[in-house]
Structure formats: C-alpha cells, structure tokens
Backbone as XML, in Angstrom:
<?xml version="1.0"?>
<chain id="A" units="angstrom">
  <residue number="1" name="UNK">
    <atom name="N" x="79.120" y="97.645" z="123.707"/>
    <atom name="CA" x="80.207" y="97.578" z="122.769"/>
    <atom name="C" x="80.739" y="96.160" z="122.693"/>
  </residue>
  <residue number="2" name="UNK">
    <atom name="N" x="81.279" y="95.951" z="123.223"/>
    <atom name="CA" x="82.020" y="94.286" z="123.490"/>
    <atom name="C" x="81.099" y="93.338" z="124.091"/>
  </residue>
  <residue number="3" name="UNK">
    <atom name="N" x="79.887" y="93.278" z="123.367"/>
    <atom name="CA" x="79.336" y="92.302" z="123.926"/>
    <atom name="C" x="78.122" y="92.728" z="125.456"/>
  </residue>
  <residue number="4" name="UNK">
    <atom name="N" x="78.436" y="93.992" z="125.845"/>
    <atom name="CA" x="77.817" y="94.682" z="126.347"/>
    <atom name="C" x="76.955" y="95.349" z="126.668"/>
  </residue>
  <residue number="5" name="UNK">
    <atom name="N" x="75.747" y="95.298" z="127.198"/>
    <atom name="CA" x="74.985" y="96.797" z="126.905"/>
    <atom name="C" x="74.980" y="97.912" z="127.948"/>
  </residue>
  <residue number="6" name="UNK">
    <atom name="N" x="75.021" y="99.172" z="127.291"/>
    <atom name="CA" x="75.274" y="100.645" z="127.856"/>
    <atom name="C" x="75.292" y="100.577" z="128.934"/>
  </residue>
  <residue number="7" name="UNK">
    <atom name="N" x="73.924" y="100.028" z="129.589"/>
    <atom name="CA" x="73.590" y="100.107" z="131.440"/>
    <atom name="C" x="74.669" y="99.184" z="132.089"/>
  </residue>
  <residue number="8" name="UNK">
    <atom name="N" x="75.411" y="97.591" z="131.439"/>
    <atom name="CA" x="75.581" y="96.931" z="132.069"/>
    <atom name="C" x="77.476" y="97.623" z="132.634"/>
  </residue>
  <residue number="9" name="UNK">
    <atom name="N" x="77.414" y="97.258" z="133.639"/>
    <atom name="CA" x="78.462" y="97.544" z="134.382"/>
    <atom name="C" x="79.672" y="96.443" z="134.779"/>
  </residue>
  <residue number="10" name="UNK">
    <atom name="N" x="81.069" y="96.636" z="134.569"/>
    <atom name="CA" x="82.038" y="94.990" z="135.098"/>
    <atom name="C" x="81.760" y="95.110" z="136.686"/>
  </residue>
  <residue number="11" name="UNK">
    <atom name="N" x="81.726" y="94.227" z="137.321"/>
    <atom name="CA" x="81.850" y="94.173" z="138.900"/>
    <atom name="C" x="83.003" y="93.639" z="139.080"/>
  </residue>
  <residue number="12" name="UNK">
    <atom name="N" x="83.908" y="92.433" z="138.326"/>
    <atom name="CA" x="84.404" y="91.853" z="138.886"/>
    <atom name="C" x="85.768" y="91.976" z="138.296"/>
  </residue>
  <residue number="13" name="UNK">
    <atom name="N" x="87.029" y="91.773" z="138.668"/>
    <atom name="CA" x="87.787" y="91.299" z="138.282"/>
    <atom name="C" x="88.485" y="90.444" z="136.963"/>
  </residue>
  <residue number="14" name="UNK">
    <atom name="N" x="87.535" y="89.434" z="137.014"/>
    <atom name="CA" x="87.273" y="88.587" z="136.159"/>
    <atom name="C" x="86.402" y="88.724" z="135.257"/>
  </residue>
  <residue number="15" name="UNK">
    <atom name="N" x="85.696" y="89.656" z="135.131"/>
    <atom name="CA" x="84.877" y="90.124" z="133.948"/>
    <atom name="C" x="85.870" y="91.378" z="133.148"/>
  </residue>
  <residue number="16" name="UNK">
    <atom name="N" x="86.818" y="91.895" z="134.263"/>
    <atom name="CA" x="87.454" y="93.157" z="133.517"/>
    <atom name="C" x="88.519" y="91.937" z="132.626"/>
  </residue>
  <residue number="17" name="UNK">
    <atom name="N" x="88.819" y="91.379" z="132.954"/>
    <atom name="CA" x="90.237" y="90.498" z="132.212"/>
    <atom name="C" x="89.549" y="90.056" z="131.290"/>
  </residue>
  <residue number="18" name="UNK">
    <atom name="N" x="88.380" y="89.560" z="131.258"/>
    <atom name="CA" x="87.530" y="89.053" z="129.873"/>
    <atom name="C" x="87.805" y="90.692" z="129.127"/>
  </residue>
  <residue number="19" name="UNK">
    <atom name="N" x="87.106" y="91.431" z="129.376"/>
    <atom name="CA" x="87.027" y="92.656" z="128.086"/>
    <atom name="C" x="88.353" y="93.025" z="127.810"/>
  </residue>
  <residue number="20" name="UNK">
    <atom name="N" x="89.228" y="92.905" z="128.888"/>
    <atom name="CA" x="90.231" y="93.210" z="128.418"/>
    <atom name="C" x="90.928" y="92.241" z="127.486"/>
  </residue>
  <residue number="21" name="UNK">
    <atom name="N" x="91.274" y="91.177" z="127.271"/>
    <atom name="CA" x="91.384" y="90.371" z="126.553"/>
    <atom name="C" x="90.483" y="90.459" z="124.982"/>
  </residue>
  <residue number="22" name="UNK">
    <atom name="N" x="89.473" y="90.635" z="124.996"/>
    <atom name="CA" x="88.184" y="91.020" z="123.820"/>
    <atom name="C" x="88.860" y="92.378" z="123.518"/>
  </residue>
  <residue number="23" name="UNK">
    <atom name="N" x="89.287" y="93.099" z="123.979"/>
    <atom name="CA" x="89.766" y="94.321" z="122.751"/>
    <atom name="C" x="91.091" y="94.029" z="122.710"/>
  </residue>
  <residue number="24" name="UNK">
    <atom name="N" x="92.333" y="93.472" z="123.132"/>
    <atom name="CA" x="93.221" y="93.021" z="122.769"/>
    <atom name="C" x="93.036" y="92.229" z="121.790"/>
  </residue>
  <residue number="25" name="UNK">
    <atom name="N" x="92.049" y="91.439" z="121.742"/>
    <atom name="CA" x="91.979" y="90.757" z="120.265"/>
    <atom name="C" x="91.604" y="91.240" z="119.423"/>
  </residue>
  <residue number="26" name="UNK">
    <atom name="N" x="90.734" y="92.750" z="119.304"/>
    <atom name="CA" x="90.170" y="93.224" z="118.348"/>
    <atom name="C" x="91.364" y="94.010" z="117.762"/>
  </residue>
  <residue number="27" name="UNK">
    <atom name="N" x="91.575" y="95.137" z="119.087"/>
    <atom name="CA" x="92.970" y="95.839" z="118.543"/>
    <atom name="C" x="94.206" y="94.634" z="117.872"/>
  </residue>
  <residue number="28" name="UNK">
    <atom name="N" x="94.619" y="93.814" z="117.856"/>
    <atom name="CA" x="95.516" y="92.716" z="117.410"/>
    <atom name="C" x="94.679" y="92.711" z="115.422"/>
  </residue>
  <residue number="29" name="UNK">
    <atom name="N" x="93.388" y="92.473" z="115.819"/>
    <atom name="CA" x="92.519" y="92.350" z="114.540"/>
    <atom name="C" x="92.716" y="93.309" z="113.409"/>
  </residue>
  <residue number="30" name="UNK">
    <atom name="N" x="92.739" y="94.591" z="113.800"/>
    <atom name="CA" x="92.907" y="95.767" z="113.229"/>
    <atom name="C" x="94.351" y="96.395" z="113.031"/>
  </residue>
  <residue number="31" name="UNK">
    <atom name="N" x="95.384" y="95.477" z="113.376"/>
    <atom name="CA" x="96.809" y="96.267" z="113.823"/>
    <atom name="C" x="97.039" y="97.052" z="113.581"/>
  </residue>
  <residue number="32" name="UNK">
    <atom name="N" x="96.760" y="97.523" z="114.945"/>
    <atom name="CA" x="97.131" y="99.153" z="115.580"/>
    <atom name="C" x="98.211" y="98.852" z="115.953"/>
  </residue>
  <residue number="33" name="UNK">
    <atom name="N" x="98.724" y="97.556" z="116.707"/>
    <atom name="CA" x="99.901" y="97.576" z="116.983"/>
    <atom name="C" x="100.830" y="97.795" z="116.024"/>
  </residue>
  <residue number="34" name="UNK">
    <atom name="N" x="101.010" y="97.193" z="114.709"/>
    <atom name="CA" x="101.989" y="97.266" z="113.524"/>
    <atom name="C" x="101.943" y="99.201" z="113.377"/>
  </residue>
  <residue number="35" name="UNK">
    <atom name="N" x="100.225" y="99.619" z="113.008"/>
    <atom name="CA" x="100.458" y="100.898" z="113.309"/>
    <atom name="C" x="101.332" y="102.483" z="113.596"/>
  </residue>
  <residue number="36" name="UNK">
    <atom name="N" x="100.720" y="101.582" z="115.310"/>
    <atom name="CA" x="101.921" y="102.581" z="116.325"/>
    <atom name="C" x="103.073" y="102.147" z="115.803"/>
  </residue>
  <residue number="37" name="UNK">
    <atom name="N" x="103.536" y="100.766" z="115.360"/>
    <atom name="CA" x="104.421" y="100.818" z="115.825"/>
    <atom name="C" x="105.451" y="101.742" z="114.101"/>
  </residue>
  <residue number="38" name="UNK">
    <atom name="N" x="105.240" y="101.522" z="112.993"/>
    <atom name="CA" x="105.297" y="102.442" z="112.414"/>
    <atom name="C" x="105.621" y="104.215" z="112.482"/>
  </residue>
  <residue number="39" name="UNK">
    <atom name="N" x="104.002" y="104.537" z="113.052"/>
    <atom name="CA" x="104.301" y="106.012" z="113.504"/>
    <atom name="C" x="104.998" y="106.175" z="114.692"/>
  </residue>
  <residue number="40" name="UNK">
    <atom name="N" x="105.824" y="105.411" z="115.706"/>
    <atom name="CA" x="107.130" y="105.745" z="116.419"/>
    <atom name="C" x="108.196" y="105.818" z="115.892"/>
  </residue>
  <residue number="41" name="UNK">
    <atom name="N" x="108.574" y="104.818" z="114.914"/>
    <atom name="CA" x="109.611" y="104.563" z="114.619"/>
    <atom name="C" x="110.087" y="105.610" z="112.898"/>
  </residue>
  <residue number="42" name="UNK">
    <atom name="N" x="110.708" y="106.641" z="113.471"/>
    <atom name="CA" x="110.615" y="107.626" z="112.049"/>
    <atom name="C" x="111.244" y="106.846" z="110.272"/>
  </residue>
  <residue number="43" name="UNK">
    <atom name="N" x="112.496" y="106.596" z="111.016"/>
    <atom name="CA" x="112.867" y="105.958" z="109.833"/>
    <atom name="C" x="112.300" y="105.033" z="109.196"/>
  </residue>
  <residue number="44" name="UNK">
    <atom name="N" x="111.544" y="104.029" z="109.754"/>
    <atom name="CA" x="110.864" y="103.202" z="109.537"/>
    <atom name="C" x="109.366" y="103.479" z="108.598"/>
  </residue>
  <residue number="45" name="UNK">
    <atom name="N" x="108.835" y="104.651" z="109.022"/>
    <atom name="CA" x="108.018" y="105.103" z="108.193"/>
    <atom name="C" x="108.186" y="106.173" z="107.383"/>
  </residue>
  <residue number="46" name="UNK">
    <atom name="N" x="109.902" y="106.892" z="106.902"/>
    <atom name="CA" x="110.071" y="107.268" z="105.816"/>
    <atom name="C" x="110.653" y="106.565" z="104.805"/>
  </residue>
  <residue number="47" name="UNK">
    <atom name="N" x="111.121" y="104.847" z="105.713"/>
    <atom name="CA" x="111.792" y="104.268" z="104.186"/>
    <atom name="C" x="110.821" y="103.373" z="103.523"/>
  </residue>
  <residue number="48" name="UNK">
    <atom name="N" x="109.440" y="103.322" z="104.540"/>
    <atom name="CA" x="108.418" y="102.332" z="103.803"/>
    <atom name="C" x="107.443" y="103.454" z="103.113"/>
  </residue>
  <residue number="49" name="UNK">
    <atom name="N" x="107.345" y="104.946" z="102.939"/>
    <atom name="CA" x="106.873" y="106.137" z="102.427"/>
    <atom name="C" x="107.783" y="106.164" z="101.141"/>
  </residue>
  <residue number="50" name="UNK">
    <atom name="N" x="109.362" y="106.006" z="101.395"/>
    <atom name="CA" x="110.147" y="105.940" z="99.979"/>
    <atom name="C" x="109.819" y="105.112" z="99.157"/>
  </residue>
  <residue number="51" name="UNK">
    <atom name="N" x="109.956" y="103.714" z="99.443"/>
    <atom name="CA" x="109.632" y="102.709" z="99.088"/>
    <atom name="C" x="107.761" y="102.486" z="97.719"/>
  </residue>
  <residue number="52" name="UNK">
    <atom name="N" x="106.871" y="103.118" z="98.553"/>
    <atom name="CA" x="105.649" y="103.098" z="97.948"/>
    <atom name="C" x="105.710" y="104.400" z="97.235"/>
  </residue>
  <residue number="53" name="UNK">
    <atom name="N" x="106.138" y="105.109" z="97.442"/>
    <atom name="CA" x="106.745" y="106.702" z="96.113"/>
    <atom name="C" x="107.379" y="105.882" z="95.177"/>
  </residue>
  <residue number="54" name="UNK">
    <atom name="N" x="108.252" y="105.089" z="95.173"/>
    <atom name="CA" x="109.101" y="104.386" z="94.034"/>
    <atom name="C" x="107.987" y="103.821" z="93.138"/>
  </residue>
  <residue number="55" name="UNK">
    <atom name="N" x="106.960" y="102.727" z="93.901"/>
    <atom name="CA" x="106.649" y="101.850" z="93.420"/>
    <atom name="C" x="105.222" y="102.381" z="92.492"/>
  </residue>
  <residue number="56" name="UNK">
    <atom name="N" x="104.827" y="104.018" z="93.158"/>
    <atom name="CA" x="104.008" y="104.525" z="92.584"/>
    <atom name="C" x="104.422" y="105.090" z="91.011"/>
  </residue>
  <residue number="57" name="UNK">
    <atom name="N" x="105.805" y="105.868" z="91.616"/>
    <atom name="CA" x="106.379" y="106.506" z="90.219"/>
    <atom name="C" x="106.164" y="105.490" z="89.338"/>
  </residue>
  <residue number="58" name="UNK">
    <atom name="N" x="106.778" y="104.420" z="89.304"/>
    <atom name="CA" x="106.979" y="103.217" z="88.091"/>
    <atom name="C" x="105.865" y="102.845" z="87.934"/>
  </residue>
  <residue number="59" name="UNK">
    <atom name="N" x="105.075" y="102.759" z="88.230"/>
    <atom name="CA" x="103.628" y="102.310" z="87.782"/>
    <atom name="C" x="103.020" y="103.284" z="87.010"/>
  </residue>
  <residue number="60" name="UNK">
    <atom name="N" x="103.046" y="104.668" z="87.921"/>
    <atom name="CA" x="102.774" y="105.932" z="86.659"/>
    <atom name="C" x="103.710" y="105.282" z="85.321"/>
  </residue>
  <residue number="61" name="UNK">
    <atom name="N" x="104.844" y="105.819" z="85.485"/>
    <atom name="CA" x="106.257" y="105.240" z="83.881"/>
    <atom name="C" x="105.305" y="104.606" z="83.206"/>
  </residue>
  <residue number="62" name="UNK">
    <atom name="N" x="104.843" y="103.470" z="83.738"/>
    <atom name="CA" x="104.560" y="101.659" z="83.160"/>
    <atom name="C" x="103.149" y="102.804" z="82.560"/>
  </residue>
  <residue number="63" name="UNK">
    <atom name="N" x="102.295" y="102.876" z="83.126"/>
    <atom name="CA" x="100.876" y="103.279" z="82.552"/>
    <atom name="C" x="100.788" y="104.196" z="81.464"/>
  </residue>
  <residue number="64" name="UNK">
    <atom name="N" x="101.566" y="105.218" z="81.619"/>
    <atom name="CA" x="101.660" y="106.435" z="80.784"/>
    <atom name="C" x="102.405" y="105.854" z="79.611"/>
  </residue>
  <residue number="65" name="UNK">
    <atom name="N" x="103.350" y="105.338" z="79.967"/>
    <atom name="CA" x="104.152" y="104.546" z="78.419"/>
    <atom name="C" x="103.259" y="103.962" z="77.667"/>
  </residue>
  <residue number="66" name="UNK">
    <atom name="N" x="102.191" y="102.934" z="78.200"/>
    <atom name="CA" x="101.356" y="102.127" z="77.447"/>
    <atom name="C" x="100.213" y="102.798" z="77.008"/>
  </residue>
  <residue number="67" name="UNK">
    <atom name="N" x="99.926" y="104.304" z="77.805"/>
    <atom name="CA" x="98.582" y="104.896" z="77.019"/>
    <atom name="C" x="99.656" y="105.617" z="75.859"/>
  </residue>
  <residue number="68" name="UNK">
    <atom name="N" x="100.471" y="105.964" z="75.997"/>
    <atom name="CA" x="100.881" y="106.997" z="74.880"/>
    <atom name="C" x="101.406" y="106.316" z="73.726"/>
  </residue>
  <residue number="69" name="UNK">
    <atom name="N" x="101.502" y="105.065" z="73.829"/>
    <atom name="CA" x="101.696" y="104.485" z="72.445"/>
    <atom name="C" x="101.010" y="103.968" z="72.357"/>
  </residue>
  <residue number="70" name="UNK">
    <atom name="N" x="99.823" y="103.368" z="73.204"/>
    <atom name="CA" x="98.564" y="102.750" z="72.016"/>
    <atom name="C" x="97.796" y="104.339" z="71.297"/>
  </residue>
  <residue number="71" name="UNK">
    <atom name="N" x="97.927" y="105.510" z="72.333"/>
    <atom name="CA" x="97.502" y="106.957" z="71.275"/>
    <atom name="C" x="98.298" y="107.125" z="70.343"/>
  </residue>
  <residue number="72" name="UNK">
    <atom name="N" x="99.585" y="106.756" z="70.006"/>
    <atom name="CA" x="100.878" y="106.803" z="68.954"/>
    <atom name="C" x="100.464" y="106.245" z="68.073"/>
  </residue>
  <residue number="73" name="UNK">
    <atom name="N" x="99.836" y="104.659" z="68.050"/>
    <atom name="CA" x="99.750" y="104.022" z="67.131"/>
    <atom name="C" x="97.891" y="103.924" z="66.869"/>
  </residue>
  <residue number="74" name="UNK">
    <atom name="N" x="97.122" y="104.382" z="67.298"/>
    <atom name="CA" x="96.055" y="105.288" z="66.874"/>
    <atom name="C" x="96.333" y="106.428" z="66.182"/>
  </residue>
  <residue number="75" name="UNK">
    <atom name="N" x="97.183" y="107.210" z="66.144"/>
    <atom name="CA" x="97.336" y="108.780" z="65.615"/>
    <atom name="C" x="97.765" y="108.410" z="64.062"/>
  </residue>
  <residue number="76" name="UNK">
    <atom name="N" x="98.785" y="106.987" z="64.271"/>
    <atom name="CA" x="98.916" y="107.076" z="63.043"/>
    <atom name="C" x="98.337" y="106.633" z="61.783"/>
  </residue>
  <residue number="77" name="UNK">
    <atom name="N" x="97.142" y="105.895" z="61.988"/>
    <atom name="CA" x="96.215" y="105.449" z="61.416"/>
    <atom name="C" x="95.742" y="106.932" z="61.103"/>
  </residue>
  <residue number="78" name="UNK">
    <atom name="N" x="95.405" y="107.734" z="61.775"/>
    <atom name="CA" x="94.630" y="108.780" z="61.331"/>
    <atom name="C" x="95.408" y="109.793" z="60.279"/>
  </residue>
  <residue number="79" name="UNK">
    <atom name="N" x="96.718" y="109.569" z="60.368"/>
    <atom name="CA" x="97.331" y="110.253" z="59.470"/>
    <atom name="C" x="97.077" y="110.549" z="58.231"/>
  </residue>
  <residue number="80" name="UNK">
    <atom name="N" x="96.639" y="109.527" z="57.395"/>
    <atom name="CA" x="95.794" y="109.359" z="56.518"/>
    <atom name="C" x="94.753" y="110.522" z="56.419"/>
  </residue>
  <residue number="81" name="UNK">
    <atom name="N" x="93.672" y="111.088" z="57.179"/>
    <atom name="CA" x="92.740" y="111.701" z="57.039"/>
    <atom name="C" x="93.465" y="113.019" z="56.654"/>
  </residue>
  <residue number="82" name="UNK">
    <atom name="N" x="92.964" y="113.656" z="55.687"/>
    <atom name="CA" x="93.661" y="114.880" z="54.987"/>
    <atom name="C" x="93.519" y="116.138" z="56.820"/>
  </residue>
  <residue number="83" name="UNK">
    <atom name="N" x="92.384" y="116.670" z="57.454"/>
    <atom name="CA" x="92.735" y="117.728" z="58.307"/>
    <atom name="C" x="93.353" y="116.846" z="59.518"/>
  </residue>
  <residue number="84" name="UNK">
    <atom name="N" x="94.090" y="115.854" z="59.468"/>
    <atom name="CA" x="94.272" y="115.680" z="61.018"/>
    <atom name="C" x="95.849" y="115.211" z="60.673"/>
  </residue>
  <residue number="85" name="UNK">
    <atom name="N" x="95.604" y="114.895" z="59.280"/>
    <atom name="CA" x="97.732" y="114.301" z="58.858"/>
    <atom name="C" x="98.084" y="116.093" z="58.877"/>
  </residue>
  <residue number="86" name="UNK">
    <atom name="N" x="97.271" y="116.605" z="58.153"/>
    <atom name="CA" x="97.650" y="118.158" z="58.345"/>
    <atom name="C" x="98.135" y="119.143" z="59.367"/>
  </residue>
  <residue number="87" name="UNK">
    <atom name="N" x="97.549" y="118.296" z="60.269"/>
    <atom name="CA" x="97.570" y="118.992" z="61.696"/>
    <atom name="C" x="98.611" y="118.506" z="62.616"/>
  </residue>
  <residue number="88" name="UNK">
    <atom name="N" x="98.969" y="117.088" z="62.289"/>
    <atom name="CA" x="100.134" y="116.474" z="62.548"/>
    <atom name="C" x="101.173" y="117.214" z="61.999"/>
  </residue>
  <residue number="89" name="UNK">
    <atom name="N" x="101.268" y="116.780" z="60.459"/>
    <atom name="CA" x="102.724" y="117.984" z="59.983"/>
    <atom name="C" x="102.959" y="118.861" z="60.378"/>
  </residue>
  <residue number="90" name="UNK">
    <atom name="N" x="101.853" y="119.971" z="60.483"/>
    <atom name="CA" x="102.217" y="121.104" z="61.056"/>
    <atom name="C" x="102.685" y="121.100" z="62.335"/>
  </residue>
  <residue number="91" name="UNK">
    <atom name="N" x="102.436" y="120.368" z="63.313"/>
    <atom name="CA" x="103.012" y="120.248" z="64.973"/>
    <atom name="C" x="104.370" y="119.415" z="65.117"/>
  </residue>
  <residue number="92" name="UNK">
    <atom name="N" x="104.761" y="118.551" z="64.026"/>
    <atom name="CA" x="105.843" y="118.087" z="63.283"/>
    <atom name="C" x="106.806" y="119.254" z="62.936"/>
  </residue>
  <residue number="93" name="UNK">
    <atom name="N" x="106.558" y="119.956" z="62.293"/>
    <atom name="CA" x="107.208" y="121.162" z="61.769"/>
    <atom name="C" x="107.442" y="121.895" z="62.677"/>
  </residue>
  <residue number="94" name="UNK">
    <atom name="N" x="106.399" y="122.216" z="63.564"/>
    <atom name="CA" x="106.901" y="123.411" z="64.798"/>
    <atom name="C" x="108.028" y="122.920" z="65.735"/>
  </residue>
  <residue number="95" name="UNK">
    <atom name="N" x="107.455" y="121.409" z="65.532"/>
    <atom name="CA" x="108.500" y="120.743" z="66.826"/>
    <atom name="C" x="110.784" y="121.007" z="66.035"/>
  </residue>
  <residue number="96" name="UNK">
    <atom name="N" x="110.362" y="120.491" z="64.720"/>
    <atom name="CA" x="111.660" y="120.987" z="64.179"/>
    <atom name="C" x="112.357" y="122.405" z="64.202"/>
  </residue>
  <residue number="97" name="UNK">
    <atom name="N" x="110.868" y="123.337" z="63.945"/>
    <atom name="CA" x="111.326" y="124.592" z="63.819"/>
    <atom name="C" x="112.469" y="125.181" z="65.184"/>
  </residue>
  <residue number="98" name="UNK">
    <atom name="N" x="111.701" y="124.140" z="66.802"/>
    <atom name="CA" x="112.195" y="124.802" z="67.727"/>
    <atom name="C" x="113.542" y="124.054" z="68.027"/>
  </residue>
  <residue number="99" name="UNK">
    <atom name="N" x="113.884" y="123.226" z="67.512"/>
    <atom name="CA" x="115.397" y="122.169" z="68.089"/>
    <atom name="C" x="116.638" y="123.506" z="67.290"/>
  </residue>
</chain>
C-alpha cells in the first residue's frame, strides 16, 4: 500500500513513523480531516446543508425562468400556425374560464 509490499513487514520504530507520517499526508490529501470534522459538528453541517439547498433552489428559479421563456417566446412564433394558435386559445380560454 504505502510504498509497500504485502509480505514486507515494519521492524522498526523508525519505519513505523515514516508510514505513519505517509498516511497523514495522504489522509491531509483527501480531507478527511475537514470531513470528520463536519460530521461532528451538527450545526455546522446543517447550516452548510441550508446553505447549498438555497443555492440549489435559485439556480433551479434562474434555469427554469430562462427555459420557460425562451419556450414563451418560441410558442409565440407558432401562434401563427392555424392548429397550434388554436390550441393555444383554447388553453387561454380554459385558463379564464377557471379565475
């Protein structure tokens, strides 16, 4: 693993402080520490969970706003076409019928 192979064994002291040091740097590499330290701390990982819910919602908002009016201003080009302006009015009309 660390530089290791399967059979080979630490004898010494000074070979354990080497590996140990080599996965302290790996774990440091990967922060596990930031991690843990996250999943201990509760509040800490429900206000950075709030936080990325916010930032998701508004990005949905932002995306959905911009597909539904470039389809808005596609639809209305099509208005024009006799079965599809037709089909508009009529879903136009239902929408009045129900207010």
């Amino acid at each position: 693993m660390f530089g290791l192979n399967k059979n080979a064994t630490i004898k010494t002291e000074k070979d354990q402080a080497k590996m140990l040091e080599k996965l302290s740097t790996k774990m440091d590499n990967m922060r596990v520490a930031e991690y843990v330290e996250v999943l201990s701390n509760p509040v800490k990982l429900i206000w950075m969970n709030f936080i990325l819910g916010l930032a998701r919602g508004l990005g949905m908002g932002i995306g959905l706003t911009i597909l539904l009016g470039l389809f808005l201003y596609i639809l209305q080009s099509w208005v024009d076409l006799p079965f599809i302006g037709k089909l508009i009015a009529d879903l136009l009309e239902i929408v009045e019928k129900s207010r």
